[in-house]
C-alpha positions as CSV (number, residue, x, y, z in Angstrom):
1,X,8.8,-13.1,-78.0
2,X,8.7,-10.0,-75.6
3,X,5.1,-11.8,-74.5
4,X,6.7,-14.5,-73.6
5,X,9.9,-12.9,-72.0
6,X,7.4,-11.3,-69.2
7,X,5.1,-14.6,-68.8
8,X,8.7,-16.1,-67.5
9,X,9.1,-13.2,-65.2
10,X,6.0,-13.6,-63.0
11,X,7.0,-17.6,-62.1
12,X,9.2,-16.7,-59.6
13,X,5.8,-14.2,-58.1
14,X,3.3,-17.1,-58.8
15,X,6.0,-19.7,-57.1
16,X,5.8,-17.4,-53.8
17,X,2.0,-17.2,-53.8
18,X,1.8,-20.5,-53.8
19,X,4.5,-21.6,-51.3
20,X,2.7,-19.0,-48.8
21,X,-1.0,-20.0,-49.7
22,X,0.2,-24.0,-48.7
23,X,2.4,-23.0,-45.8
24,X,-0.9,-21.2,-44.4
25,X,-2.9,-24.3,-44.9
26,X,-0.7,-26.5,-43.3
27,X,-0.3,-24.1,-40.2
28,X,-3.5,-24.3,-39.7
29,X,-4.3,-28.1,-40.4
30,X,-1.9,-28.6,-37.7
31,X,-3.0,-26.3,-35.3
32,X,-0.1,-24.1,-35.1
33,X,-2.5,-20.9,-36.2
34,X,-6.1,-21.5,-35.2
35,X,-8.9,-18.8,-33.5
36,X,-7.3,-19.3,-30.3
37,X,-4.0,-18.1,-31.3
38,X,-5.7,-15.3,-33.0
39,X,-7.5,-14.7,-30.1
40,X,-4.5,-14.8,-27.6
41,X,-2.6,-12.9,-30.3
42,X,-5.0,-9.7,-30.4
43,X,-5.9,-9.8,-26.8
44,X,-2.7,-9.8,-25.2
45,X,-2.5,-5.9,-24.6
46,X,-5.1,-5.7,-21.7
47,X,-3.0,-8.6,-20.4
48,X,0.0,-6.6,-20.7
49,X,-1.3,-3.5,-19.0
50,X,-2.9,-5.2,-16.1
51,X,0.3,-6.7,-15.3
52,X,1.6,-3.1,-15.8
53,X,-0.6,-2.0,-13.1
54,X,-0.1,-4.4,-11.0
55,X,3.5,-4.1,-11.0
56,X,3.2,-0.1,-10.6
57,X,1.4,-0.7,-7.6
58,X,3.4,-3.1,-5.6
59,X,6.3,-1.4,-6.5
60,X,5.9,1.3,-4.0
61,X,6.0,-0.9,-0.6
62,X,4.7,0.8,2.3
63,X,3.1,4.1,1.5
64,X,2.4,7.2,4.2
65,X,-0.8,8.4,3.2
66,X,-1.2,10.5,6.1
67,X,1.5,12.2,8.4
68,X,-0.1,13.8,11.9
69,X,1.9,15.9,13.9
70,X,1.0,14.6,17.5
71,X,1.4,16.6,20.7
72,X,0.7,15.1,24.3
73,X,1.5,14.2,27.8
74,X,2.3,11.1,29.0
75,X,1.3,10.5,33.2
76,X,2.6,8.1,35.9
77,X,0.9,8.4,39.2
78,X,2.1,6.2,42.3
79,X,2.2,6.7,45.8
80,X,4.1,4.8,49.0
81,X,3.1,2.0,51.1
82,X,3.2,-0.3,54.3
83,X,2.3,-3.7,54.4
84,X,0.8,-3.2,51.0
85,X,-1.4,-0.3,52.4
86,X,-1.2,3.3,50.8
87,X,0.0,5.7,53.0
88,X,-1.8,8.9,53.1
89,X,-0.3,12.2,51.3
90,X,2.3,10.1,49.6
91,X,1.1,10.6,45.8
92,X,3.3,11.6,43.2
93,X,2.6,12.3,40.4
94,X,5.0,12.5,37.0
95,X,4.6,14.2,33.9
96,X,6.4,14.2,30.5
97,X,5.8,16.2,27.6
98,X,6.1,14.7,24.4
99,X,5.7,15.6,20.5
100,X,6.6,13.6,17.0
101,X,5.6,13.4,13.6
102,X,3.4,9.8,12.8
103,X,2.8,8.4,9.3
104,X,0.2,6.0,8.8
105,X,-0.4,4.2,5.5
106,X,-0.8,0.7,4.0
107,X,1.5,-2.0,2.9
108,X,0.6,-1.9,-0.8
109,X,2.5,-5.7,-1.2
110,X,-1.1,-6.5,-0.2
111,X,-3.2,-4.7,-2.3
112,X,-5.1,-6.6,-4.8
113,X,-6.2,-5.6,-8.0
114,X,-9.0,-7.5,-10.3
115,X,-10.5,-7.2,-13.4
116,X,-14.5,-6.6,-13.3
117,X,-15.2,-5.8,-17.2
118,X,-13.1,-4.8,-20.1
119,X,-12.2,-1.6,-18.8
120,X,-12.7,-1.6,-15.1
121,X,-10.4,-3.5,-12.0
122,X,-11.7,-3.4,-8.4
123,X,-8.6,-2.5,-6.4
124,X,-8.6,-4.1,-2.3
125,X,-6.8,-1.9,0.0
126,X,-5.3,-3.9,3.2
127,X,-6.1,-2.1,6.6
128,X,-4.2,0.9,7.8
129,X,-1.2,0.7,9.9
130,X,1.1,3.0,11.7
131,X,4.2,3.2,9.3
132,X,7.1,4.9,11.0
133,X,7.7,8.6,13.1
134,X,10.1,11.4,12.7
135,X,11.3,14.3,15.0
136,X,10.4,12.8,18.4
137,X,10.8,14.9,21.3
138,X,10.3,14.6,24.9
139,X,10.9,17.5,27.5
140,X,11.9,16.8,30.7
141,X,9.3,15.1,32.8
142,X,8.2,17.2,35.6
143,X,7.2,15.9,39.1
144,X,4.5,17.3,41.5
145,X,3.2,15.5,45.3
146,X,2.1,15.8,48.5
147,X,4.2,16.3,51.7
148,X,5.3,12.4,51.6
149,X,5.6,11.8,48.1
150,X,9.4,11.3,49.0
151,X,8.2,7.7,50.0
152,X,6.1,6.7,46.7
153,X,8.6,4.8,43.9
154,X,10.0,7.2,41.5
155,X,8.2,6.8,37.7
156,X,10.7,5.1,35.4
157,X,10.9,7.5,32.0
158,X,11.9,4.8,29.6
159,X,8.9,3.0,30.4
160,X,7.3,6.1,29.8
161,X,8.5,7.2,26.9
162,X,8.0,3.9,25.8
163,X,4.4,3.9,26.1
164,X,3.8,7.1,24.1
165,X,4.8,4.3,21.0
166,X,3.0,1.3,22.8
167,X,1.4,-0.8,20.0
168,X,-2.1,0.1,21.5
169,X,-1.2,4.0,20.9
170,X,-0.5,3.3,17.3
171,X,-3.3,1.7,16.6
172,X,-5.5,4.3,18.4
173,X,-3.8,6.8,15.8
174,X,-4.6,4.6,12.7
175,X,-8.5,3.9,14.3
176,X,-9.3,7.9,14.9
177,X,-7.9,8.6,10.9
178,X,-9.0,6.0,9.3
179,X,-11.6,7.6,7.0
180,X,-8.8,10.2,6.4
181,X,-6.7,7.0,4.9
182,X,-9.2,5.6,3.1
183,X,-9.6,9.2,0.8
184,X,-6.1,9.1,0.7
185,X,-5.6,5.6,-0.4
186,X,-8.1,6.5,-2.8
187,X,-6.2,9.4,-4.7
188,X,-2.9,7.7,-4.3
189,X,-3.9,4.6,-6.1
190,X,-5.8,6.4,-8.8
191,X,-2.8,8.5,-9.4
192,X,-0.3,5.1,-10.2
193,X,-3.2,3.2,-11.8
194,X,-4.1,6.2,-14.3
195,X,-0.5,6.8,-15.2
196,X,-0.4,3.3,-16.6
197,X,-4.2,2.7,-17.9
198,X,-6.1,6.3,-18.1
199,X,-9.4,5.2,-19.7
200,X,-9.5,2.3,-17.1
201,X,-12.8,2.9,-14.2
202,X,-11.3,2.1,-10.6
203,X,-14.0,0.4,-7.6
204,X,-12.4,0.1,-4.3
205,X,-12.5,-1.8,-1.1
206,X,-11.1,-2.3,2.0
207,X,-10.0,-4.3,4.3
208,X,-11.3,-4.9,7.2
């Protein structure tokens, strides 16, 4: 009697078995769980990180790789005229002293970052650009000319001072550091990328 007491106790084990073993069966006759699933199922994590990266790095914006403390003088020379003909000993010439603080970086909106092997992305850095300034200074501009340099037109300092920021100077600030940014685009990325995926090996290019 006690024999048959515990052969009734394992139905309600046996019934499970087999409610699982045909609920498996099914799933899979369907195609609810097939190698694909599986697949997608146990390869979702490199997935997941590489959209970890990728948000990591875009998250930052525009980044200062570099900041150059610049020093210079701007010049302005003119002189007067008749009848559109320079009149001797009439030069000026005008002078203005300036200094200010110049980052240059990238947009990193426009990095790109792509998987080359299972544990490798090739990251594309966009070309260099002048980012922003701080702590810009001009002295007063100083004058110097001949005995009739009362006659030539007088330099106009706004234009001045806004030449010393002329597009054409920025870019001649990015073009003379520019393998400076590229080292420093270089450990920057490599710092964001390895905090999210350490064991992952970084190629880069750039733009340009």
């Amino acid at each position: 009697m006690k024999f048959f007491k515990a052969r009734v106790l394992l139905w309600p084990a046996l019934l499970l078995v087999v409610l699982l073993g045909g609920g498996a069966a099914a799933a899979f006759a369907s195609g609810g769980l097939n190698a694909l699933g599986l697949k997608s199922l146990f390869g979702s994590s490199s997935s997941e990180r590489d959209s970890q990266v990728v948000q990591a790095v875009t998250r930052v914006q525009e980044v200062a790789l570099l900041r150059l403390h610049i020093e210079g003088i701007d010049r302005h020379e003119s002189n007067g005229e008749f009848l559109g003909v320079a009149i001797p000993a009439s030069e000026k010439t005008t002078l203005l002293q300036y200094r200010f603080d110049a980052k240059l970086g990238v947009d990193s909106s426009k990095v790109k970052i792509e998987r080359t092997g299972p544990e490798s992305l090739r990251v594309t850095i966009p070309e260099s650009k002048f980012i922003g300034f701080d702590n810009l200074v001009f002295e007063d501009a100083l004058e110097r000319g001949n005995p009739l340099s009362w006659l030539a037109e007088p330099a106009v300092q706004n234009r001045m001072r806004d030449n010393v920021l002329s597009d054409e100077n920025k870019q001649k600030y990015v073009t003379q550091n520019e393998e400076a940014l590229k080292d420093q685009a270089k450990v920057f990325y490599r710092g964001i990328i390895a905090s999210v995926a350490p064991e992952v090996t970084l190629d880069f290019e750039f733009a340009g």
